[in-house]
matplotlib code that plots the C-alpha trace (Angstrom):
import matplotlib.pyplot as plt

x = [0.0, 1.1, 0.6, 0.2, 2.3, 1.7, 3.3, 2.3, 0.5, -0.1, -3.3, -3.2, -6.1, -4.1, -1.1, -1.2, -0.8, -3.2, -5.3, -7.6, -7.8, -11.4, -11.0, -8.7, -9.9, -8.5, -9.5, -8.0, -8.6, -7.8, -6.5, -5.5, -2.4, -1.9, -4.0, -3.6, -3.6, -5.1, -4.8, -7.0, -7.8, -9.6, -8.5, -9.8, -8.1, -8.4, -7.6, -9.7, -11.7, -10.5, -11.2, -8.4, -6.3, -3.2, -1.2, -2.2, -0.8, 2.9, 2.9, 4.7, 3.0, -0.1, 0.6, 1.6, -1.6, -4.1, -1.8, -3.0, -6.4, -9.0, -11.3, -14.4, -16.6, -19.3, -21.6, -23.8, -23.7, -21.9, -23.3, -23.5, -25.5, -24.0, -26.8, -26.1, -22.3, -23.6, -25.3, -22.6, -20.3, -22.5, -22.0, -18.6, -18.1, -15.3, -16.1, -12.3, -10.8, -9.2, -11.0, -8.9, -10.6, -8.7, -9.3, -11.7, -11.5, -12.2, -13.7, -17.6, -21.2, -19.7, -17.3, -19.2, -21.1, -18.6, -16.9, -19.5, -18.4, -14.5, -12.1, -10.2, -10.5, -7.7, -8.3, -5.5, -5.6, -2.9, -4.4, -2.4, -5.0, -7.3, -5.5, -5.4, -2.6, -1.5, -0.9, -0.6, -2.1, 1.9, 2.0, -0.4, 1.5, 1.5, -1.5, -3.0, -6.1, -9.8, -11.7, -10.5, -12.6, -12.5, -15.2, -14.7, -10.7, -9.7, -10.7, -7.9, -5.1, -2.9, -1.4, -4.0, -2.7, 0.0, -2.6, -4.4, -1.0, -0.7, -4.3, -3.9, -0.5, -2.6, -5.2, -5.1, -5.4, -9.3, -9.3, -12.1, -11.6, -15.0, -14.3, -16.7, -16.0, -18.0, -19.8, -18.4, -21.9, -23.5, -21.9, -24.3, -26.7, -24.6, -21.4, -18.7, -16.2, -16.2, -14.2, -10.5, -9.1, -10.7, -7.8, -9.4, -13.1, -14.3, -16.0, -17.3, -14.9, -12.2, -11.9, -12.2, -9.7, -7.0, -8.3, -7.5, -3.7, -3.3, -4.7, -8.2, -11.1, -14.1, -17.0, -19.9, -20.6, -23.7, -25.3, -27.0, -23.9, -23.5, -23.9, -25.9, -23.4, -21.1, -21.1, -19.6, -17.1, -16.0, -12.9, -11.5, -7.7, -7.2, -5.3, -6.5, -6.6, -4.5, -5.8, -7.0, -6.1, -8.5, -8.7, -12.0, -12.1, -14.0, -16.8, -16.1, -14.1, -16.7, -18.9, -16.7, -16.3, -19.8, -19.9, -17.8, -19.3, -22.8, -21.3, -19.7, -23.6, -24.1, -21.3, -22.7, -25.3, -24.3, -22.4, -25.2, -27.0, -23.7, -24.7, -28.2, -27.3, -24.7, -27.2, -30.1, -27.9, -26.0, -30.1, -31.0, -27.8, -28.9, -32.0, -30.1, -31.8, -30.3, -29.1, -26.8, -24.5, -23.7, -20.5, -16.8, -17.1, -15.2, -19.3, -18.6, -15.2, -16.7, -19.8, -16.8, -14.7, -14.8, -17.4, -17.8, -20.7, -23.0, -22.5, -25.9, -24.8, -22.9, -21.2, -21.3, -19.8, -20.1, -16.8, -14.8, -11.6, -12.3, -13.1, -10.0, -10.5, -12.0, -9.4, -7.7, -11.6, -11.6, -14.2, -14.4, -16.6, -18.7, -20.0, -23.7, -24.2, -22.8, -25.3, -28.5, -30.2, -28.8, -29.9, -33.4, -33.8, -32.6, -34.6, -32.5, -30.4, -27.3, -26.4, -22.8, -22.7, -25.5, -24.7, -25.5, -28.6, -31.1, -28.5, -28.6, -32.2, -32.8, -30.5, -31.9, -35.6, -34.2, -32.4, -34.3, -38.0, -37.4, -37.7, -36.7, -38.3, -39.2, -37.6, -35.6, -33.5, -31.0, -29.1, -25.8, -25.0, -28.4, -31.2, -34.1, -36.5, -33.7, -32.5, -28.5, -26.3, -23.2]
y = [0.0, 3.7, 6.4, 10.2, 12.0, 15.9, 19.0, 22.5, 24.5, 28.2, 29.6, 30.7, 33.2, 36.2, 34.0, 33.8, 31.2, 31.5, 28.7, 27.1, 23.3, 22.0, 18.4, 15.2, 11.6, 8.9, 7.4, 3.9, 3.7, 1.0, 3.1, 1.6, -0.4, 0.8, 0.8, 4.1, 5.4, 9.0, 11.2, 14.5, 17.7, 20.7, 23.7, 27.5, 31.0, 32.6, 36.6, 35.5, 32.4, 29.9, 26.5, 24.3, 20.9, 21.6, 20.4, 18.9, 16.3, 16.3, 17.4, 14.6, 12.1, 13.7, 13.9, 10.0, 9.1, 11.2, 9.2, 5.5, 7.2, 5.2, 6.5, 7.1, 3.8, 4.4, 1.5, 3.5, 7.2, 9.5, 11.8, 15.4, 17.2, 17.8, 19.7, 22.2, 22.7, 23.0, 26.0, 27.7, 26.4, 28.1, 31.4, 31.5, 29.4, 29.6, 27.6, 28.6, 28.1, 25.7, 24.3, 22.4, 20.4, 20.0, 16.5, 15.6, 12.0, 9.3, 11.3, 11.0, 12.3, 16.2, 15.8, 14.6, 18.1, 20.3, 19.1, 21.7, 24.6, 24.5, 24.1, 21.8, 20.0, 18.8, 17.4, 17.1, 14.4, 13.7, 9.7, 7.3, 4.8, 7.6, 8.5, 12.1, 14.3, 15.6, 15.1, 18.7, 22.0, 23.0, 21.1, 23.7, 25.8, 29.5, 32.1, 28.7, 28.5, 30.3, 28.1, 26.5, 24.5, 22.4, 21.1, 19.6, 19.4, 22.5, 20.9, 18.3, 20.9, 21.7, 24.5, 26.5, 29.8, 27.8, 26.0, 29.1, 30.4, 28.1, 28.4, 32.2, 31.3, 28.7, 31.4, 33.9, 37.4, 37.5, 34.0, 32.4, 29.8, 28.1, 26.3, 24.8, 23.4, 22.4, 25.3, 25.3, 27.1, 23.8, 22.0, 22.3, 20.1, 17.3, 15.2, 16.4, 16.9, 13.3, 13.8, 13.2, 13.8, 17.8, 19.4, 23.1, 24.1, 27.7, 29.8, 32.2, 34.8, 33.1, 31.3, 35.2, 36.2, 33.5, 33.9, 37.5, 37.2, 35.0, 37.4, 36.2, 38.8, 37.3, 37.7, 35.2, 33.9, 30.9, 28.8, 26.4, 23.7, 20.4, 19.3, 20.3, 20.8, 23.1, 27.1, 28.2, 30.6, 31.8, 34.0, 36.1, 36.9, 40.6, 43.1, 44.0, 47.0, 46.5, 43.9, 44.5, 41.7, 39.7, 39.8, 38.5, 39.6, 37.9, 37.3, 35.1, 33.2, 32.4, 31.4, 29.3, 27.8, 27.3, 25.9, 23.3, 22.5, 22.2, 19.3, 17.5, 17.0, 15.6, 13.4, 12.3, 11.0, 9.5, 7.9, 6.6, 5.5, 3.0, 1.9, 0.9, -0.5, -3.0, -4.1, -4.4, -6.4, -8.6, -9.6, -10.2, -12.5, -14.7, -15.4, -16.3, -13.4, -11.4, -8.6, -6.6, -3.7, -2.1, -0.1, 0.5, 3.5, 5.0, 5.0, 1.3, 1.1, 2.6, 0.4, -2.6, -1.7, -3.8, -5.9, -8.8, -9.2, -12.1, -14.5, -13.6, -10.7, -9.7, -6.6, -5.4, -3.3, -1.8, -1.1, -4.6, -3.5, -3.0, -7.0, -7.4, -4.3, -5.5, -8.6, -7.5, -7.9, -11.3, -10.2, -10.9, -7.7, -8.6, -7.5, -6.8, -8.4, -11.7, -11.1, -10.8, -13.6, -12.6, -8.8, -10.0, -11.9, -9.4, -8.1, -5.2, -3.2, -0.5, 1.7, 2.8, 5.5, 8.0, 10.3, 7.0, 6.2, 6.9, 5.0, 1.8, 1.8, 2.1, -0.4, -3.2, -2.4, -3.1, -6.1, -7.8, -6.2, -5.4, -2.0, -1.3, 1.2, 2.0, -0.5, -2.6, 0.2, 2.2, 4.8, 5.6, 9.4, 10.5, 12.6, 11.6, 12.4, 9.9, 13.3, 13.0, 14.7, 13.9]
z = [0.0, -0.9, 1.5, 0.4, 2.3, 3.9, 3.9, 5.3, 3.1, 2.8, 1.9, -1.9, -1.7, 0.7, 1.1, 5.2, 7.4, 10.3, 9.7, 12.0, 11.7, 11.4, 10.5, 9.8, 8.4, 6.3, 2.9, 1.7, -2.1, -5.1, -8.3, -11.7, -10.2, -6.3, -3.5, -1.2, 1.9, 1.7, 5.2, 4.5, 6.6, 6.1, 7.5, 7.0, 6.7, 9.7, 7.1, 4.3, 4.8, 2.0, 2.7, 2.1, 2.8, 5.3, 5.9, 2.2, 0.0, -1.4, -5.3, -6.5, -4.4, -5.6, -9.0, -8.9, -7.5, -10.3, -12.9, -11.0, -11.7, -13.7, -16.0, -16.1, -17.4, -19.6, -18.8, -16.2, -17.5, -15.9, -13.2, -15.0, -17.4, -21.2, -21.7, -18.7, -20.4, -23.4, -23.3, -21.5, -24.2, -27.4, -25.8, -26.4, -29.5, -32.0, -35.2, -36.1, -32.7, -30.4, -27.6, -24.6, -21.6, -18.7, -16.9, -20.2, -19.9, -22.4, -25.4, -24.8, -25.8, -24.5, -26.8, -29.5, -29.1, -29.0, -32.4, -34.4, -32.1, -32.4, -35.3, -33.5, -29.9, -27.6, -24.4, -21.2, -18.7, -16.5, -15.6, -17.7, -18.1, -20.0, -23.9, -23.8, -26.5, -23.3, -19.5, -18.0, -18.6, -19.0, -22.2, -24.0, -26.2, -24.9, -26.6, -28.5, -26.9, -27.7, -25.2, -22.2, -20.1, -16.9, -14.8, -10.8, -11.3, -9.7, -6.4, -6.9, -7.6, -4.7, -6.7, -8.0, -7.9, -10.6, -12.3, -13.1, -14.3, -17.0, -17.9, -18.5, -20.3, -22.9, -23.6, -26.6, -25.5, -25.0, -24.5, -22.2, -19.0, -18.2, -14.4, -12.2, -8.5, -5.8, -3.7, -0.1, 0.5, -0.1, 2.0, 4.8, 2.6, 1.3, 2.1, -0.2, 3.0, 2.5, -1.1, 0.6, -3.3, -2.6, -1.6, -2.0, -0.9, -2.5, -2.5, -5.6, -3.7, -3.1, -6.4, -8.1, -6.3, -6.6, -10.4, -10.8, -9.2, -12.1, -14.2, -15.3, -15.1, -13.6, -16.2, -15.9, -12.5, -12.2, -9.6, -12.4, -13.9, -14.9, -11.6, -8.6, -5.9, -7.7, -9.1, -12.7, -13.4, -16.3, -16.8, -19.7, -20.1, -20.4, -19.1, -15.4, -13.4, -10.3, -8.6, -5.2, -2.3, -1.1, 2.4, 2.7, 6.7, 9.0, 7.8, 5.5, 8.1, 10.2, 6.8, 5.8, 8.9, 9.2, 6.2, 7.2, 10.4, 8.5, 6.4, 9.0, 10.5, 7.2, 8.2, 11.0, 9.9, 7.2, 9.7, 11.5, 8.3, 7.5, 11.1, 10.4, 7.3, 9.1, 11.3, 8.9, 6.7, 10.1, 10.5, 7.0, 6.7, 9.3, 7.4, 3.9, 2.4, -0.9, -0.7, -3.3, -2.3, -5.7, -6.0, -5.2, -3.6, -0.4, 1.2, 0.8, 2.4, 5.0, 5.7, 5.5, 8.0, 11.1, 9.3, 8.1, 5.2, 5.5, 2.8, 1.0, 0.3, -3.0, -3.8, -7.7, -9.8, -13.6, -14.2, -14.4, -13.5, -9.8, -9.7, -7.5, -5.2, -2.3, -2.5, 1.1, 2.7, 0.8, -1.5, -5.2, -7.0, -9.4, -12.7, -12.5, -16.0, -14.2, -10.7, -12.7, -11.0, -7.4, -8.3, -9.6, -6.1, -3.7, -1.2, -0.3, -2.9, -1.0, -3.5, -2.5, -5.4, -5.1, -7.8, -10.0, -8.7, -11.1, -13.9, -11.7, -10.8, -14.9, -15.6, -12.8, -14.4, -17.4, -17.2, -14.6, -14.9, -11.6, -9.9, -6.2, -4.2, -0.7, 2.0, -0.3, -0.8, 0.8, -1.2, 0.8, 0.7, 0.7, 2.7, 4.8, 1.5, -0.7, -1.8, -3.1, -0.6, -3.2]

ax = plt.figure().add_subplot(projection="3d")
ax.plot(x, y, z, "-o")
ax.set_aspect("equal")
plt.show()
């Protein structure tokens, strides 16, 4: 097993280091060829409020561990809305330009409709199991770009004043960055504390400033992206006034911090959910009945340790390649397409992956004619109304 290891960190929005600490926790995790140990802790600027990991992962440890990444599998669609960054994306079209994603995966349905905007497409993606033309936003050429886009990687960058750098440097003079990350505002309401790979937390003022040091000008700013937990940004590289610190005072401290302390009630009780679940499936098992727990997911780490699964219960995943990731519990994952029978005769489905829910409901109906609903299911990650909190 590979461990991440820490180093201090300095916050990037005012560039102080009187941080208040707020919360530590460990995630193990199976990547294309290692499995990791991942130690994670937020901590928030006590001058401005940004939200951040520090101390926070070592670059090059970090950097190894994105490449070990796997990507994305397209048997369950993935959990965001081409349509939403598609009508972002017409407003600033350039039939003649170039248009680069940042973290754009395997070349998909987005992609697909984006070819009639752009002259030309290139996407970046620093995991080595995805084929990408390139592997860092350094490997753009300098004033080549008319478009530059990147959705819920910003997040995972523990240089981002840096990051943005480059991005600035790829653009043409009047060159557009679309960005979207995760709202720290929302975190009262769901359980993305919980995403150890988040090593920043923003805010739509702290991102705008750490944006304008590197000299993007903030110009569209949207609650209403490709996924529901996040804001949009969108930036144009031009010549700025002098840009004025962000200080971001107290108030925003205490926000943030609040923020914060809102989702780790959500973590609580998600907590206690994992509980009930162990005990509802520890009394299920001793009856031989079915049940299905459907997804590799940290939610599902979680509900494993210190637990031993009955043996009527089988754990499933779409994506083939993490059959051998549960191998140190002494569990073999299966494919679902293999599990139809034991999914068909289940009376309790746990879906560990609640963005996918609605995909994995659809696909059970459709394979099996069989649709699960009220008590035989539990949906890890969510709400007391089965709303996603992921």
């Amino acid at each position: 097993m590979l461990e991440i290891s820490l180093e201090p960190r300095a916050c990037e929005c005012c560039g102080g280091n009187d941080l208040e600490p707020v919360w530590s926790n460990q995630s193990i995790v199976t990547r294309a060829t290692n499995t990791w140990k991942f130690p994670f802790n937020v901590a928030v600027c006590r001058t401005c409020g940004f939200c951040f990991a520090s101390p926070g992962p070592k670059r090059d440890d970090l950097a190894r561990y994105h490449a070990d990444g796997l990507a994305g599998h397209k048997e369950i669609g993935l959990p965001y809305s081409v349509d939403a960054r598609m009508a972002v994306l017409e407003r600033y079209s350039a039939p003649d330009g170039v248009f680069a994603e940042i973290g754009g995966d395997q070349p998909g349905e987005f992609h697909r409709r984006c070819s009639p905007l752009f002259g030309k497409q290139l996407v970046v993606e620093i995991s080595e199991d995805t084929p990408a033309e390139l592997r860092s936003v350094h490997d753009l050429p300098e004033n080549s770009v008319d478009v530059l886009a990147h959705y819920d990687v910003l997040e995972h960058v523990s240089e981002v004043t840096e990051f943005l750098v480059a991005c600035c440097r790829a653009l043409r003079p009047g060159g557009v960055m679309i960005c979207e990350v995760p709202d720290l505002r929302l975190y009262p309401r769901n359980l993305l504390l919980l995403e150890f790979e988040h090593v920043n937390h923003f805010s739509a003022a702290t991102l705008n400033a750490i944006a304008e040091k590197a000299g993007l000008k903030l110009i569209e700013l949207g609650h209403i992206c490709s996924r529901p937990y996040g804001f949009l940004s969108v930036f144009r590289k031009e010549a700025l006034d002098v840009v004025v610190p962000h200080t971001g005072g107290r108030c925003e401290s205490i926000d943030a911090l609040a923020c914060v302390r809102g989702g780790l009630e959500q973590i609580r009780r998600a907590e206690l959910q994992i509980e009930i679940v162990r005990q509802q499936l520890a009394i299920m098992g001793k009856s031989g009945k079915k049940v299905t727990l459907w997804a590799v997911t940290d939610f599902l780490r979680r509900l494993l340790a210190g637990f031993t699964l009955p043996e009527s219960v089988t754990v499933v995943d779409s994506d083939p390649r993490r059959q051998n990731h549960l191998e140190n519990d002494g569990l073999r994952v299966l494919e679902p397409k293999n599990s139809i029978e034991h999914i068909k005769n289940s009376e309790l489905l746990v879906i560990c992956a609640p963005r996918y829910k609605a995909e994995i409901i659809e696909w059970i109906r459709q394979q099996t004619g069989k649709t699960f609903s009220g008590s035989e299911l539990v949906v890890l990650g969510s709400g007391p109304s089965g709303e996603t909190l992921t």
